[in-house]
N, C-alpha and C positions, 0 to 999 in steps of 0.2 A: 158672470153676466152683469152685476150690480155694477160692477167698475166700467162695463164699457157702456151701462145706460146712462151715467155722468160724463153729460160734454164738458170737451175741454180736459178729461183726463190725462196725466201723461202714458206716452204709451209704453215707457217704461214699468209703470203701475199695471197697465191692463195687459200685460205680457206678448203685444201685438207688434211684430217687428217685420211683416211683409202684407202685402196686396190680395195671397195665396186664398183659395176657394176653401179649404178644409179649416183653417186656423188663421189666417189672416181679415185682412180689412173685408175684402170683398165677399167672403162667409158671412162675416159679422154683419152687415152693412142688408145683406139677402133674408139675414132670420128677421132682422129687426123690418124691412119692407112685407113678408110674408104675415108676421104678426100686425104690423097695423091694417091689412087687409079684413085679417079677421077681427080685428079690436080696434077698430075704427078710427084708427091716429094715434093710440094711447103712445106711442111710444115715436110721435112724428120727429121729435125734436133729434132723439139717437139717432133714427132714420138717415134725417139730413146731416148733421154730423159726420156718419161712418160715409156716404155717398161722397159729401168733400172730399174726406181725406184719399176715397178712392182715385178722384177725378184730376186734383188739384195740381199734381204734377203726372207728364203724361211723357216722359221720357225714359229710354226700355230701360236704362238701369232702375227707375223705378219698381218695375216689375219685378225684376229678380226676387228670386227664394230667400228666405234667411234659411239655409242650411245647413249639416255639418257635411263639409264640405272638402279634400285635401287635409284632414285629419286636425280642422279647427272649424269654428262656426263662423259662417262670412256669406253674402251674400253672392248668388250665383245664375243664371239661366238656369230655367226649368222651364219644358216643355208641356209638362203629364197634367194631368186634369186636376187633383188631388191638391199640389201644391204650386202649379206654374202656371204659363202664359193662356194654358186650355181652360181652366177652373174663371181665371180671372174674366176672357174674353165669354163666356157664356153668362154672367155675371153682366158684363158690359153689355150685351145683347138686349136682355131682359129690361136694363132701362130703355131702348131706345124703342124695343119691341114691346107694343100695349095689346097684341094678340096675347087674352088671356091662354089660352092652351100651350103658347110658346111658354108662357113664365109658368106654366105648372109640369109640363115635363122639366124646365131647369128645374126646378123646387124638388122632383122625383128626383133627380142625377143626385143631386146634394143630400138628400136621405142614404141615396144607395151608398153614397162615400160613409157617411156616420157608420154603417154597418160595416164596410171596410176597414174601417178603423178601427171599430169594436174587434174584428175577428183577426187583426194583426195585432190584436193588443194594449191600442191606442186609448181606452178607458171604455168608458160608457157612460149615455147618458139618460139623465132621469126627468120625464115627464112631468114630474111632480114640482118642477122649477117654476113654474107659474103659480102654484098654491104659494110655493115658497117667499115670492117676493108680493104676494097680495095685491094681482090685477083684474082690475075688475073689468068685467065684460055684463055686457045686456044678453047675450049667448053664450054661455057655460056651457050646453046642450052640445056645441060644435069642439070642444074639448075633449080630445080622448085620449086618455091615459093610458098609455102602453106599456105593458111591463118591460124589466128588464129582458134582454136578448142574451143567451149565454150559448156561447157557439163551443163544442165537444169537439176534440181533435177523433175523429174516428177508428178505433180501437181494432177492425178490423184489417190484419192484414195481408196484401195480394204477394201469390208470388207462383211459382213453376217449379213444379216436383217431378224427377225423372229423367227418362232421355230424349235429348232433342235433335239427336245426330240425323242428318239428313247426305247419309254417305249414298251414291251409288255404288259404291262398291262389294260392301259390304251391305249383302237384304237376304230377306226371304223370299224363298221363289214361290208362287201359287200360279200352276198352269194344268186345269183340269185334262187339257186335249193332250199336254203329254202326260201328266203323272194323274189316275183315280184318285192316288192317295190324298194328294194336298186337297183335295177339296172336301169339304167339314173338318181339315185339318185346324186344331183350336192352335195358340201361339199364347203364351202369357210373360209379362213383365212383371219382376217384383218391383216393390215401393214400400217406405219407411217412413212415418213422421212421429217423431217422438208428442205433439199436441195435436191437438183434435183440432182438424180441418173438415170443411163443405168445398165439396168440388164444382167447380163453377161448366168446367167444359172436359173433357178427353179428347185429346188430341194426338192422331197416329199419323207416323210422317210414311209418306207416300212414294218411292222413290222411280216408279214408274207404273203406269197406267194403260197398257195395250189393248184396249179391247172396243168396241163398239156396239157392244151392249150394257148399260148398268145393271150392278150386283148388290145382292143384300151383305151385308156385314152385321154379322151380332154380338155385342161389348156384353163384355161381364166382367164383374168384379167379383172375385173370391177373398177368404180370409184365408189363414195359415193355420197346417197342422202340419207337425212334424219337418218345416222347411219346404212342403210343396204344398200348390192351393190343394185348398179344400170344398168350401161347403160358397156355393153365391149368397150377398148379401143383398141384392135386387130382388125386390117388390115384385117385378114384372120383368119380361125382357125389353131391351135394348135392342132393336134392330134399325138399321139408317140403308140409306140407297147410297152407294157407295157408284161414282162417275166423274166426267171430266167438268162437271160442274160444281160439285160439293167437294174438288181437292184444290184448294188456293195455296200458292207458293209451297207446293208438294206436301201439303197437309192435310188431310182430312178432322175439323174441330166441331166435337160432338157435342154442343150444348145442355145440359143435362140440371140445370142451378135448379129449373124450379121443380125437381124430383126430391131435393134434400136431402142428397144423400152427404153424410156425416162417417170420417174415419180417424181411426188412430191407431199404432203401431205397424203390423207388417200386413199386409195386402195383395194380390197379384192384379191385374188389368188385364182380361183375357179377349179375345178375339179369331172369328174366324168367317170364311164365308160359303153363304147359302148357294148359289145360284152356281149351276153350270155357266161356263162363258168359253169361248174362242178368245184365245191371245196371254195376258201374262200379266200378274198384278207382283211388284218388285215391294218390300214393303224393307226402308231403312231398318241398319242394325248400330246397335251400339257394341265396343268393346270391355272387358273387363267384368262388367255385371253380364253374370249367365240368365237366362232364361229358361223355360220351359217351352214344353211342346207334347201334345197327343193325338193318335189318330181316333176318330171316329169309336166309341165303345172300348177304348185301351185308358190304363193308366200315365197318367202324367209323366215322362222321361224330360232329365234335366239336360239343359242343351249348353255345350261346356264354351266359358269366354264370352259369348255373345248373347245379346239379349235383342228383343223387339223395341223398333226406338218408339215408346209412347211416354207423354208426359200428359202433366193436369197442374191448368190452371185452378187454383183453390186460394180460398181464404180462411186465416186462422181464426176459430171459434172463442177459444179460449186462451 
């Protein structure tokens, strides 16, 4: 900052090689009219200065980016706000426009970039640069020191465990009006995560829907004993209204995040439904991962090759 408050620097010194909003003239040129708003001209003379050099030549190659460019640094068109024609022209705005509200949303845009550039890497900057070069003001009071910004790349990560098959060919039939049986007939999917995941949704693919009445469905999730579920790890049950409203692109997705529910290693995803109905609920299957299945008061029989297609969205804990 010290090199570009001495006019007349070269601009080889002050490391200033384009007109660009972030790191060029027209940045330089905005902080130094911002600050003598607030400090009364201290710093009129850079002001005028940097506005020169903005102005002085006004043909587009002027404008170009110095950037690296075809795998050398050379000057180039740039469009984007950041470093091109957008950052400079708003810039250019702001002198012509004396609507104070105009020149303080630009003043915001030019903040939000600084943050931009902090959170791609770009450095950071310190508040304390005014103490540093010892300017004096009659209002100190309007000076606020903002700590450093340190942006965390988010350690949390998303992803989809399970089966997503969305076969009609392969399903489960659930038709109360021909078979008693399937209905409180449960269905379960196994699942495996070596790290401890939160599941954000459950999602069972749907592979046809017949009926004109909506059904309840109630999710549960079991732990493993002996390779079949066993015991629920639900609080409370899970029951949803199951119709042609709550299945989007043949899915039924059960939002579940702010239950908190938390797993690791092997698991089952079980599932079955309450409600008598007219007509025929087809529910995708997957191949190769078998499943389970139980009627109403029987134990869990394993169901060979095919399993129930559900998957979950979750994110990793640890």
């Amino acid at each position: 900052m010290n090199k570009t408050i001495l006019r007349g620097m070269e601009d080889t010194e002050t490391g200033i090689h384009d007109k660009g909003f972030c790191h060029g003239v027209s940045g330089v040129y905005y902080i130094y009219k911002k600050l003598n708003d607030i400090l009364e001209g201290t710093f009129k003379q850079a002001e005028e200065y940097w506005l020169e050099k903005l102005t002085q030549d006004y043909k587009i190659e002027s404008f170009y980016s110095y950037t690296y460019y075809e795998k050398q640094y050379k000057y180039a068109p740039d469009i984007g706000l950041i470093n091109g024609f957008g950052g400079i022209g708003m810039t250019l705005l702001s002198i012509i426009n004396k609507d104070k509200k105009m020149n303080e949303i630009i003043f915001l845009c030019y903040r939000a970039l600084i943050l931009i550039s902090i959170g791609f890497g770009g450095g950071y900057v310190k508040a304390q640069i005014i103490e540093k070069y010892n300017v004096e003001t009659q209002n100190k009071d309007t000076i606020k020191v903002i700590p450093e910004v340190v942006i965390q790349k988010n350690k949390n990560k998303n992803k989809n465990i399970g089966l997503r098959s969305k076969s009609q060919k392969i399903v489960f039939a659930i038709y109360p009006n021909r078979n008693k049986d399937s209905l409180y007939k449960e269905f379960a999917t196994k699942l495996t995560t070596n790290k401890e995941i939160r599941i954000r949704s459950i999602n069972i693919n749907i592979a046809q829907f017949v009926t004109k009445t909506p059904v309840r469905i109630e999710v549960n999730i079991y732990n493993e004993k002996k390779g079949i579920p066993n015991e629920s790890i639900l609080k409370e049950k899970l029951i949803v209204v199951l119709d042609k409203s709550t299945i989007i692109n043949n899915e039924l997705r059960i939002n579940v995040e702010d239950k908190e529910i938390n797993l690791k290693g092997t698991f089952f995803i079980g599932f079955k439904i309450l409600d008598y109905f007219d007509g025929h609920i087809y529910v995708s299957g997957g191949l190769l991962k078998g499943g389970f299945s139980r009627k109403k008061g029987e134990s869990w029989q394993k169901i060979l090759f095919v399993s129930p297609s559900v998957n979950l969205d979750v994110f990793q804990v640890k």
